[in-house]
C-alpha positions in Angstrom: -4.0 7.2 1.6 -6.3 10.3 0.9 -9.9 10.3 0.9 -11.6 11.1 -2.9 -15.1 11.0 -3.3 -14.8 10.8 -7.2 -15.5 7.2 -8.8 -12.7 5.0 -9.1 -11.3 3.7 -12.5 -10.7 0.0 -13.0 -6.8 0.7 -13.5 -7.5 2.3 -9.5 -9.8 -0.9 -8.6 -7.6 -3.0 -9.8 -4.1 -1.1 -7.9 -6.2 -1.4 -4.5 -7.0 -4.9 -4.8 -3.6 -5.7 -5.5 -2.1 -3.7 -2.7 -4.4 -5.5 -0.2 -3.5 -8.8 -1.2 0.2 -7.8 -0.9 -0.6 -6.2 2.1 -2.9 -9.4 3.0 0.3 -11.5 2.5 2.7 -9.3 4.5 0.8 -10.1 7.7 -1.4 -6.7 7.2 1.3 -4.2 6.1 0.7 -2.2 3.3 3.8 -1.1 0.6 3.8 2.6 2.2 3.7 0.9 5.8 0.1 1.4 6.8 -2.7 -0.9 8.2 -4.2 -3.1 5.8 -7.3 -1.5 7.3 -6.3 2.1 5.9 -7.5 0.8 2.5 -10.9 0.9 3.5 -13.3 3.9 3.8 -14.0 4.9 7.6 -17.5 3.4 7.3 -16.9 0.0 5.8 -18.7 -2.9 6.3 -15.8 -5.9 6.8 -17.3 -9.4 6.9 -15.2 -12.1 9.0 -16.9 -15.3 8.1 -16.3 -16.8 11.7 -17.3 -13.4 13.6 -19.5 -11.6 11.2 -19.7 -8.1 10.2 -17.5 -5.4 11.8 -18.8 -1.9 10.7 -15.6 0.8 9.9 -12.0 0.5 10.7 -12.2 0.5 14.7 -14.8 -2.4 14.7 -12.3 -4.4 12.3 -9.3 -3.6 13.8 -10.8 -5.4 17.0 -12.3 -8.3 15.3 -10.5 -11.3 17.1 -8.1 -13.3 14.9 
């Protein structure tokens, strides 16, 4: 996935969230192969309601399971 800094469309909103929840559902494999975790930007906040906040993809990639 590349990196855009231009604001997203609700057609593009819309494609992402439905790719997660695939991905979500394919025990965190996206359609193209990737990490679930590649559909966020490298400084997202990720809240895990039993752990808390994990800040960009390394911090959520450990967050226990």
């Amino acid at each position: 996935m590349t990196l855009s800094r231009q604001t997203m469309t609700d057609e593009q909103r819309k494609s992402v969230a439905l790719e997660y929840l695939k991905a979500f559902d394919n025990g965190g494999i996206t359609s193209t192969g990737e990490s679930i975790l590649e559909l966020f930007a490298p400084d997202a906040q990720v809240a895990f309601p039993k752990w808390g906040l994990a800040n960009g993809r390394c911090s959520a990639r450990w967050a226990p399971r």
